[in-house]
C-alpha positions as CSV (number, residue, x, y, z in Angstrom):
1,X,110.6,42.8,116.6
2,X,110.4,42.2,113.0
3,X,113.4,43.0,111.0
4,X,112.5,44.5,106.9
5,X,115.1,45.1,104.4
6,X,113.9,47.2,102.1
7,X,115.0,47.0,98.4
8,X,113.8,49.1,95.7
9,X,115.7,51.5,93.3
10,X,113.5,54.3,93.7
11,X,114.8,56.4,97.2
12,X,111.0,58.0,97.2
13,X,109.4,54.1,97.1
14,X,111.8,53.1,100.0
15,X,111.4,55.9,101.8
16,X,107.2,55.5,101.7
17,X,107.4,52.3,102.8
18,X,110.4,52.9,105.6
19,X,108.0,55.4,106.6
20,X,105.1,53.5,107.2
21,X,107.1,50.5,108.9
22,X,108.6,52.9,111.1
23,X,105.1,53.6,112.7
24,X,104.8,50.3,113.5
25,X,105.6,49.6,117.0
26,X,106.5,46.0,116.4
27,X,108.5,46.6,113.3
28,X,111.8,48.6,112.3
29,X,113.1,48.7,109.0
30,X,116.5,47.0,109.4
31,X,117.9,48.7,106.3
32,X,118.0,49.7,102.2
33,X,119.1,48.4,99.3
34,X,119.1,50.4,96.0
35,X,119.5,47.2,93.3
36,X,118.9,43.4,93.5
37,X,123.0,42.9,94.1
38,X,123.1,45.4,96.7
39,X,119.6,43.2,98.2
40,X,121.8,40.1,97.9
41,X,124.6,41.7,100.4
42,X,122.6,43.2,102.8
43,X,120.1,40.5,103.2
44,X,123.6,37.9,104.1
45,X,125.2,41.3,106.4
46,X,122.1,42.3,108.3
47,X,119.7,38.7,108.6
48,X,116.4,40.4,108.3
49,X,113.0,38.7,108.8
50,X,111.8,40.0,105.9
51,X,113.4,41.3,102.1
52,X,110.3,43.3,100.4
53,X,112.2,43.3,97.1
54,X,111.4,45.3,93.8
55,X,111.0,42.8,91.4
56,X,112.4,45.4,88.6
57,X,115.8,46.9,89.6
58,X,119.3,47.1,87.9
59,X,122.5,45.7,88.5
60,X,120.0,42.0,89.4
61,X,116.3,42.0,89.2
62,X,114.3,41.2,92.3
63,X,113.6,37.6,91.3
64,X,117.1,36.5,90.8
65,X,118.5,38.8,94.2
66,X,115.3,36.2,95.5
67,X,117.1,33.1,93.7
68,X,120.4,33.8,95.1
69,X,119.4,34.7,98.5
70,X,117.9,31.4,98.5
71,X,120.3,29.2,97.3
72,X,122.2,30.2,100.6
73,X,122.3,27.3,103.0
74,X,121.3,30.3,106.2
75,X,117.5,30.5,104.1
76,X,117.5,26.9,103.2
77,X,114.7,25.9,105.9
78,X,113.0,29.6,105.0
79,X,109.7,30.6,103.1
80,X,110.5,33.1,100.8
81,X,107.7,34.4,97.7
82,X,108.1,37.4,94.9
């Protein structure tokens, strides 16, 4: 199973795409995240596979949220892009 975090501050834009992972029988949308700070904590809680980040949203913009997520020992050895 391959675990999304979805992160996006428009509700309608997650919601579209947490539908569409849903139908996916190999995939679950492992959870939300509404600005780039928020991404940051819920990408450290829940250890998705994947962060499909917004690259503009407030509070931290996607591309820093990436920055900081990967500068985390736990992603060190990861392939993350924006």
């Amino acid at each position: 199973m391959i675990r999304v975090l979805l992160a996006d501050d428009q509700h309608l834009v997650r919601a579209g795409f947490r539908a569409l992972l849903d139908a996916q029988p190999d995939i679950e949308a492992a959870g939300e995240a509404a600005d780039g700070a928020e991404a940051v904590r819920r990408v450290r809680a829940l250890r998705p596979d994947i962060a499909l980040m917004d690259i503009r949203m407030p509070v931290l913009d996607g591309l820093a949220a990436t920055r900081t997520i990967t500068e985390d020992a736990h992603w060190a050895r990861s392939r993350w892009s924006c």
